[in-house]
N, C-alpha and C positions, 0 to 999 in steps of 0.2 A: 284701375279698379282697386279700391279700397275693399281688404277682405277683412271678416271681421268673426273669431270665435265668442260666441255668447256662454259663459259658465255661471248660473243662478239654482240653486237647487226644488227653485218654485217653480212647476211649466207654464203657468198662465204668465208669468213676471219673463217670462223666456220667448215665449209666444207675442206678446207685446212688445219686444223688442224686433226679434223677428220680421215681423210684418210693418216697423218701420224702416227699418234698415234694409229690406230687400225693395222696400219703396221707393230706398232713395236713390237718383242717379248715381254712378257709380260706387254705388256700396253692394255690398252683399255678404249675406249670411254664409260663413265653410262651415258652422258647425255648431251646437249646442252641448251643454257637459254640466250634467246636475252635482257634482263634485268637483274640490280641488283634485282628487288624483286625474278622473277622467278629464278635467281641462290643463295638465301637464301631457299627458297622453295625448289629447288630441291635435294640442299646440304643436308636439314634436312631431306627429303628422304632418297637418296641414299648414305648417309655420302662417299663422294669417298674418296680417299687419297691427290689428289688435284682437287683443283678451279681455273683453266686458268683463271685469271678474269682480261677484260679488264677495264680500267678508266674511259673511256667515254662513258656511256651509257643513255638511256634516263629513265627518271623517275628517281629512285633510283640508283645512279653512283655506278662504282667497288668500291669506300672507302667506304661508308657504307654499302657495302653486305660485305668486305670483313671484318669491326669491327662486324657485328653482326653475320658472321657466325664463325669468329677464338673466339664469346666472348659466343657461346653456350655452347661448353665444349666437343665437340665432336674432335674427331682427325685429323680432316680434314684440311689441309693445304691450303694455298693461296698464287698461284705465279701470279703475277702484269706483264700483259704485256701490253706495249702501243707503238703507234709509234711516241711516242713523246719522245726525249734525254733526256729531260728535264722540270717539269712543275711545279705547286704548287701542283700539286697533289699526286707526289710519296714519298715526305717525310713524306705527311697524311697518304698515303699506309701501308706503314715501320712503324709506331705509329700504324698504325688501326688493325697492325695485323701479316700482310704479311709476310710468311718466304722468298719470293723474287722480283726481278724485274729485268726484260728481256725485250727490246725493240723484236719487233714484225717482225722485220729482222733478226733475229738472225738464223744463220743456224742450220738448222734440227738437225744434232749433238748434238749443243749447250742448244737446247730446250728439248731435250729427257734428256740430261745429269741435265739438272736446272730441270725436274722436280721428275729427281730420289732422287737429292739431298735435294731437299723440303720435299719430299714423306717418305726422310728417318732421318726426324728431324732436317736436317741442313738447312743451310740458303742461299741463292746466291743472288748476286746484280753484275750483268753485271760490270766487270773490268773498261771500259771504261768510266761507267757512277758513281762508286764511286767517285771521289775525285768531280768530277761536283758538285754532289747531295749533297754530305755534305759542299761544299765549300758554295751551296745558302744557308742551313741550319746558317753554325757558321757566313756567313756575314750580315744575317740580324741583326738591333740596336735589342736591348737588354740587360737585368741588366746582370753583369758577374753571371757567372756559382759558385752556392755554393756548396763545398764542400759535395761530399756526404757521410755518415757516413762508410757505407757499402766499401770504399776505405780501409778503416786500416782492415779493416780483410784480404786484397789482401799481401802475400808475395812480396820481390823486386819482383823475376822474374815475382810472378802472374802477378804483374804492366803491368812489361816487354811486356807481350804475350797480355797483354790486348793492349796494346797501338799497338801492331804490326795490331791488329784486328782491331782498329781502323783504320789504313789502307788499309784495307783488302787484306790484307796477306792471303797466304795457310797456310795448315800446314809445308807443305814443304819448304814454303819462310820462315816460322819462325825457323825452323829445320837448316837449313842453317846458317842463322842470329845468331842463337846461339850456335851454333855449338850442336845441340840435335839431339835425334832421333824421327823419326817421332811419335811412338807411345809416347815418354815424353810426346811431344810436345801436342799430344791429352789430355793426363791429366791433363795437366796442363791450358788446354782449359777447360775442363769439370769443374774443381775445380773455375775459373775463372766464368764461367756461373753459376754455383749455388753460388757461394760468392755474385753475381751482382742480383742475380733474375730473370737473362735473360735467355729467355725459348730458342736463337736460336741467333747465330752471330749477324745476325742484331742487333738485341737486346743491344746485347754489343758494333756494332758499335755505338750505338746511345750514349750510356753510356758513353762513353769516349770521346764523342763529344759535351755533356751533361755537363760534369765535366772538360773539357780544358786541357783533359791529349792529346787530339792529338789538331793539327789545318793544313790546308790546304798546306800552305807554307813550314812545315818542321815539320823533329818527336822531 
């Protein structure tokens, strides 16, 4: 059973949730929290599996409940939903924590399936809204990106599969790409994420976005 705290400061926007998530097989609602403080509070409660947690909320916004509850040490995951495409807030999100980020239109499917994938150590970031988000990220000035040490331990292909991540690629799209099989392709994901120190995709997308092995324009 996937458990899941809902924190949105709107109760219809919470209630809609709610009533799909207690729908679905194996999910269910432990909890609701109209603020970041009460969804740090509730989290260290009921440690769910995840934190619906939106970004705009009053008092203490979703970015800092989502750094202090991914930084307590418990298991508890955090998917980022907002109904905004785009803001300064979700690349804070993706640093503070978050294993995803889902705009808050997202059909039901889409949301059940982002929060299995959270739920079960991976990571999601809405297709649509990656090349956006990281494109604000690498266009802000800034001194170029130094080398990070942690790069030479990556084989060619590590490289390879890293930089595809940084696009965010499937596994499938990499599978293809290199003509592998899907489960290589997992390995050399996994192998890839502990070379990096990155707890979860994201992680890694950041890494490579970090280091100017990918950019917006082209691979």
């Amino acid at each position: 059973m996937t458990t899941v705290l809902i924190a949105d400061d709107q109760p219809l926007q919470r209630l809609g949730f709610k009533m799909l998530l207690d729908g679905t097989p194996g999910m269910t609602v432990v909890g609701e929290a109209a603020n970041g403080v009460e969804a740090v509070r509730m989290a260290g409660q009921a440690r769910p599996d995840v934190v619906l947690m939106d970004v705009r909320m009053p008092g203490m916004d979703g970015i800092e409940a989502t750094r202090r509850i991914t930084t307590a040490g418990d298991r508890t995951r955090v998917l980022i939903l907002t109904t905004f495409d785009l803001d300064e807030y979700v690349y804070a999100g993706l640093r503070a924590g978050a294993g995803g980020f889902l705009l808050k239109d997202a059909r039901p499917e889409e949301l059940i399936a982002g929060i299995r994938a959270v739920a079960s150590g991976d990571a999601v970031v809405a297709p649509s809204l990656t090349r956006k988000l990281m494109e604000a990220y690498v266009n802000r000035p800034g001194p170029a990106p130094a080398t990070d040490p942690r790069l030479a331990a990556l084989s060619e292909r590590e490289r390879e599969v890293l930089v595809a991540i940084g696009h965010g690629e499937t596994n499938t799209e990499i599978a293809a790409r290199f003509t592998l099989t899907e489960s290589t392709v997992k390995k050399h994901v996994g192998r890839v994420l502990a070379k990096i120190g990155a707890r979860d995709r994201v992680q890694a997308v950041i890494f490579a976005y970090d280091n100017g092995l990918v950019r917006p324009t082209g691979r």
